[in-house]
N, C-alpha and C positions, 0 to 999 in steps of 0.2 A: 487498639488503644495506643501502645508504639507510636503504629505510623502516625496516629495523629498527630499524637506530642510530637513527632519529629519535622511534621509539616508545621506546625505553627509554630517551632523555633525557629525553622526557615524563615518563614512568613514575618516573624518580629521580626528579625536579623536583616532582610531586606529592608521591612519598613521602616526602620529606626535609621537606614541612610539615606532611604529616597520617600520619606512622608508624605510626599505632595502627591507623589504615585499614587500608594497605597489609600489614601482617602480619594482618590476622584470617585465617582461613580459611571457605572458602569450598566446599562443597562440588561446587558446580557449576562449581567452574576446570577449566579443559580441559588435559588433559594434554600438546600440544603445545608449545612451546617458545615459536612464532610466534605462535599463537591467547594464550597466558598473556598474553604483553606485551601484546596489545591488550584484556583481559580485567580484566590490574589495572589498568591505563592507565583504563578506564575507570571503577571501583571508585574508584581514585584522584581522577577529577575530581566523581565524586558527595560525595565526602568534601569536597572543595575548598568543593561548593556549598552545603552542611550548613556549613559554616564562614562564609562569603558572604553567607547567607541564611540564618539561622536561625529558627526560630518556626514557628507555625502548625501544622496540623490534616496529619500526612506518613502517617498511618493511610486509607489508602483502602480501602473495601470493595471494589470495584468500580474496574478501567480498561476501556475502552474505546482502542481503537487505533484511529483511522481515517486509511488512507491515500489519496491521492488521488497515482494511479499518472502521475506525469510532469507532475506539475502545482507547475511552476514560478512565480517571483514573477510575471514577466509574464501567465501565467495567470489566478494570481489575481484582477489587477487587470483585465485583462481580462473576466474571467467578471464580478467586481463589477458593471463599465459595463455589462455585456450586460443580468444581472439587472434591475438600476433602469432600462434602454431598454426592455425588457419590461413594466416597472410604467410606463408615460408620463410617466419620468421621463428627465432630461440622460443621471442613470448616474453620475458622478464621483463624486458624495456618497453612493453607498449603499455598503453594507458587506453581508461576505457573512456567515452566522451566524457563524462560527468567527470572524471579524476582530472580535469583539467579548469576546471572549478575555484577560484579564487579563493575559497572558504569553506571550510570544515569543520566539524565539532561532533563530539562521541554524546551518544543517546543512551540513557540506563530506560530499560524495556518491560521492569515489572507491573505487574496490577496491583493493587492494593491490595490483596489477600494470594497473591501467587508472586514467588519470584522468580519464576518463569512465564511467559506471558501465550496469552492468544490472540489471534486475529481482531477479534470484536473491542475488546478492552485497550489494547494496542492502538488501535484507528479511532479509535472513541477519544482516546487522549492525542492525540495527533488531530482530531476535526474540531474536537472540539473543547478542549485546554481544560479534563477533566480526566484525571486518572478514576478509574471505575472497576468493577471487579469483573473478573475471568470470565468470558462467557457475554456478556452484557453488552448491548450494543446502544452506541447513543444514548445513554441514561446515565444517571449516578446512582448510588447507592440504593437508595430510598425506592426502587421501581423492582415490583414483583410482576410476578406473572398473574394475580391475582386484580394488580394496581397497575392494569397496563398504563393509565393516565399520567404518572405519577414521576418525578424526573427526569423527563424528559431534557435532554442536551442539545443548543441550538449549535449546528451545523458550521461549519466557514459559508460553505456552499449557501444555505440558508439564509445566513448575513449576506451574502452576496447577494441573492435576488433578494431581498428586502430595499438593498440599496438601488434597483436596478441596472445589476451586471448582468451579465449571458454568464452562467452555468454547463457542468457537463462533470461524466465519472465515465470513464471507462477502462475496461478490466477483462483481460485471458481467463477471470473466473468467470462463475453465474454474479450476473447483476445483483442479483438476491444473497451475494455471501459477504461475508464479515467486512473484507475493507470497502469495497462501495458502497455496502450497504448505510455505512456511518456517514454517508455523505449527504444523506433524505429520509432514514429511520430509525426510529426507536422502538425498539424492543427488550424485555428482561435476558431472554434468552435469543443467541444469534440462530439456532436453528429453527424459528420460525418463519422461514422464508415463505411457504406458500399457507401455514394456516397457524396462527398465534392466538389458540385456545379461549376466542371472544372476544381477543384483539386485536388491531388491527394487522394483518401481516408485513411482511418488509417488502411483497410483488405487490400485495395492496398498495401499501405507502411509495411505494414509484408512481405508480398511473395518477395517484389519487395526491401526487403532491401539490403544494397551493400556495407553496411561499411564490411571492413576486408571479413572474406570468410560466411559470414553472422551467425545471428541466430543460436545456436547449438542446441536449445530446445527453443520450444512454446508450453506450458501446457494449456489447461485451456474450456470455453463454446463458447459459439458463431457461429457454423457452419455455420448459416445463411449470415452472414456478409460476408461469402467467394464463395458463390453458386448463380448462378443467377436464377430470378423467373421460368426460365423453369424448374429449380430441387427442387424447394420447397423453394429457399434461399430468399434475397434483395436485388438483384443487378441488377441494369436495364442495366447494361450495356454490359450483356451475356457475361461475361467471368467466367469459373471457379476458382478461382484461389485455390483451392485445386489440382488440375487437376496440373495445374502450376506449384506450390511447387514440386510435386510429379515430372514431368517433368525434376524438376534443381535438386530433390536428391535422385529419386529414390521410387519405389514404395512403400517399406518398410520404407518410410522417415514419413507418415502419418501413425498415429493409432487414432482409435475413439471410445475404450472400456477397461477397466482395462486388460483384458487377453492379448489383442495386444501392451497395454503398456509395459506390464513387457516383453513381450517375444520379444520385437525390439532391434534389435543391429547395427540400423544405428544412424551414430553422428551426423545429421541433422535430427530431428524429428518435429514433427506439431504433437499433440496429442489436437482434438476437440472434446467432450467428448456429447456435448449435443447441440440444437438448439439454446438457447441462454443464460443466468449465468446455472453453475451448480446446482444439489440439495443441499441444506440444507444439513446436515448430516443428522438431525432426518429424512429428508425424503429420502435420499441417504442408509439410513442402512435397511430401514420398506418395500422399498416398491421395493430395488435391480434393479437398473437401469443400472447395469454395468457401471458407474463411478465411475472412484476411485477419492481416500481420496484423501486430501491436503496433507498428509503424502506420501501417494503412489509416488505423484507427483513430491514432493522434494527429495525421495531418488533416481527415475529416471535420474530429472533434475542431480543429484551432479554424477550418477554414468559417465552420457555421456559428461558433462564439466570435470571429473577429469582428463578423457585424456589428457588433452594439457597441459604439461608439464611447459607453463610457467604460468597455472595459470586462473583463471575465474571470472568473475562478474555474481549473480544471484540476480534477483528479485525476492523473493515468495511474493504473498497476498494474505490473505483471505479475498476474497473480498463479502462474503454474510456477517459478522459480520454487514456491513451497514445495510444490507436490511433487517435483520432481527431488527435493529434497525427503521428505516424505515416504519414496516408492525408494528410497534408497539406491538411487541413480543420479551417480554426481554429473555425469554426463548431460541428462535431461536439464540441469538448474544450470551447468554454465551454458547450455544454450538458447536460454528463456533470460540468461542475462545477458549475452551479447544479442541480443534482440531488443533489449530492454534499453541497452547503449544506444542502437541504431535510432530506435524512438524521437530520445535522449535528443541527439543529434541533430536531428530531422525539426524536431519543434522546435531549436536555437535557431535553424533557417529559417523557420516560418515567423518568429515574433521577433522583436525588435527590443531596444534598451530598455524599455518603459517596464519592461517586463521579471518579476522573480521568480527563479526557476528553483526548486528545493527538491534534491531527491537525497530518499532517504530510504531507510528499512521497518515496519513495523516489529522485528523481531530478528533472532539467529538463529544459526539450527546448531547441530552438532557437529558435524561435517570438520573433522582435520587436516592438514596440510602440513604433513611433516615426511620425517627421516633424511637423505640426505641424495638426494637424484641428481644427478650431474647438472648444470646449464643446458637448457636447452633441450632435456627428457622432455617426453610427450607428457605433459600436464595428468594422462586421465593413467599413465604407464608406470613402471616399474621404480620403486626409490631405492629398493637395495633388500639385503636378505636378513632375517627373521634369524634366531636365537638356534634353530632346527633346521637352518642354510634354506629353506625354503621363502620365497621371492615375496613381497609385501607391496602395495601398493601405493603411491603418496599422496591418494586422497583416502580417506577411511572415515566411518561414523563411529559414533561412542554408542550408538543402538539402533537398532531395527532392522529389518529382511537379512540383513547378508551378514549374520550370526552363524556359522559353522564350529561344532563341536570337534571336527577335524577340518584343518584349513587345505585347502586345495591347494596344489601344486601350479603355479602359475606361471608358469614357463611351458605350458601346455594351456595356456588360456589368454585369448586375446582380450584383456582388460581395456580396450579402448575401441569395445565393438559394443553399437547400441544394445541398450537392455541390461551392460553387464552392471551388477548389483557388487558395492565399495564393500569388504567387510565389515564386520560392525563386532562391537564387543561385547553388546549385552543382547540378548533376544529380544526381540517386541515387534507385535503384528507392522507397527507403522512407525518409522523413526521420529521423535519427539525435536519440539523446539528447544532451542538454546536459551540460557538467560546473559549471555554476553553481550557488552553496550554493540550500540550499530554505530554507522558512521553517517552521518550528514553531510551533504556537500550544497550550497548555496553559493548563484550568482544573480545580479542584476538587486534593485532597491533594495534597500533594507537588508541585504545579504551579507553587511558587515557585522548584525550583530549574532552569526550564527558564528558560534566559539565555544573553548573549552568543553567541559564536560556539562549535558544539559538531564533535566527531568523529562522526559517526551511530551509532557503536556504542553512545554513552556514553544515548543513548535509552533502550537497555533497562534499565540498570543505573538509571536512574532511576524508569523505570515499576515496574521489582522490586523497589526499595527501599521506594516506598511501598504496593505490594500486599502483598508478602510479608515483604519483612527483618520486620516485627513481630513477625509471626506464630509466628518459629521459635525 
């Protein structure tokens, strides 16, 4: 009850400066009560920014979405040092592609009943300009498990093929998990990826999607989700739906190895790369699984959306930065984020002005960055010694795996060899998310009104205003 009251003192507080806003309509308002208020709220603060920042080129052909799943400031700056010690560089002074970004603005990441958030809730207000609760994918409030029908939240992605743009999501996770998944499904709960108890699932709802001439690219792990138990997959309901897809686009419409990737030339692809999330890099490069990079995967995605000449929306995420965060291995997240840079990078070369590029974070983790290391220390190495002269690390989490009731002597342990696990301060099987704002970096149209401090839903409402409000 709070939050509400606090959303619709927003919501007047906007609309009493920009009136003309707040009554347009709007076809894609949600007809919930609770999802509205967070809906004009945000409608509201793009009006604010239009007012704040005016001028400039707000006509974008093209957005690009790239999230980097749990990848908080400390990250950041962390992956930066790492990058440049990699180059036989100190590290301080390098910059990762996207911090070169003319525009920034800090994101607050709760859910409406958590203020710490998850994946589903997170992406769901970022797709779709609707804060929603913990767990929840695509939907507002009002959607049970019972009511699969019921709340359903349309998409950018969705508005995009409605208007007929070329679409795509691709992601280091299973296609089927929280951030992609908000890009084509709705579900109450995110862990219905292969069977949602009478409703539809979120592997169902990829094959079976119908906005516009569907999907143009699906990158990413998960095969399982799509295969039933008789082929090795999870789906009790014996259908293939690989088989399927392949059915509506054509045999050469799936690939499930880097060689098959690059060498496909149909404009509806399915590319599932592994059983279930992708490899790590460090173990994607050591051990040759025939998966490609997150790089491989965004220059595919942009070559088969460039086709459609009026234009496209993509989601990229690196979505192991989590789990690498997660598995209590800081090492694993800065190099799922310098991966994430490279991307980054790669898709400025490939699209041109017309284009908005928004990367951002659905969330942070725990992950520190302190004491007091010389210039120039190895990022993942030693910051100085502990109260008991014993040596301390200058990355550390606030919980999970690397919890010791007696701390190890670290002068007897190479801290910057794969696998090693950052201390932690509290126990817990799995290191938990952070509730600290993210950062946002935006360039190309409409990128001037990414500023100050924002609501995460107000994302979408921005990204939409410059792809689409023109248009209609």
């Amino acid at each position: 009850m709070a939050l509400l009251i606090q959303s619709k003192v927003i919501k007047l507080i906007f609309c009493l400066a920009f009136i003309s806003s707040c009554m347009a309509n709007d076809d894609n308002m949600p007809s919930d009560a609770k999802a509205r208020v967070w809906y004009e709220a945000g409608q509201s603060y793009l009006a604010q920014q239009k007012h704040r920042r005016p001028g400039g080129d707000v006509k974008a052909k093209n957005v690009i979405l790239f999230i980097g799943d749990g990848m908080s400031l400390a990250t950041v700056t962390a992956s930066r040092i790492y990058q440049g010690q990699l180059q036989g560089n100190p590290g301080e002074e390098n910059l990762l592609s996207f911090e070169y970004f003319p525009e920034i603005a800090l994101v607050k990441t709760y859910a409406v009943d958590k203020q710490v958030s998850d994946s589903a809730s997170t992406a769901t207000a970022l797709l779709s300009g609707v804060k929603t609760r913990f767990y929840t994918l695509g939907t507002d409030e009002s959607n049970t498990v019972e009511n699969c029908g019921k709340g359903h939240l349309k998409s950018l992605l969705e508005l995009a093929e409605e208007h007929g743009l070329a679409t795509g999501a691709v992601s280091t996770a299973r296609l089927t998990h929280a951030t992609p998944a908000a890009t084509y499904a709705h579900v109450s709960i995110r862990e219905f990826e292969s069977d949602a108890k009478g409703c539809a699932d979120i592997a169902e709802q990829l094959i079976e999607f119908s906005y516009g001439d569907g999907l143009e690219v699906a990158l990413g792990g998960g095969s399982k989700m799509f295969l039933p138990t008789s082929d090795g997959g999870l789906r009790t309901d014996g259908r293939n739906l690989i088989e399927e897809w392949k059915n509506r686009f054509g045999d050469d419409a799936f690939v499930s190895d880097t060689k098959s990737l690059k060498i496909s030339n149909s404009n509806h692809l399915l590319g599932l790369f592994s059983e279930d999330h992708m490899s790590f890099t460090e173990h994607r490069d050591k051990q040759g699984f025939g998966e490609p990079s997150l790089t491989e995967m965004t220059e595919k995605a942009i070559e088969i959306v460039k086709q459609n000449d009026k234009g496209f929306f993509l989601m990229i995420e690196s979505g192991r930065i989590d789990h690498g965060h997660h598995a209590g291995i800081a090492k694993l997240a800065l190099e799922e984020t310098v991966e994430f840079s490279e991307a980054i990078k790669r898709a400025q070369e490939l699209v041109g002005p017309d284009t908005l590029i928004v990367v951002t974070a659905d969330h942070s983790h725990t992950m520190s960055f302190g004491g007091y290391p010389k210039r120039g220390e190895n990022i993942l190495g030693i910051a100085g010694l502990d109260s008991h002269g014993l040596p301390y690390t200058t990355l550390n989490y606030a919980n999970g795996r690397g919890y010791k009731e007696k701390r190890d002597d670290l002068s007897k342990i190479d801290t910057t060899a794969d696998g090693y696990l950052q201390a932690a301060a509290i126990p817990l099987p799995i290191e938990t998310h952070g509730g600290d704002d993210v950062p946002v970096y935006a360039i190309g149209p409409g990128s001037q009104w990414f500023s100050g401090v924002m609501e995460q839903n107000v994302i979408f409402h921005l990204m939409k205003a410059a792809l689409l409000d023109y248009r209609e």
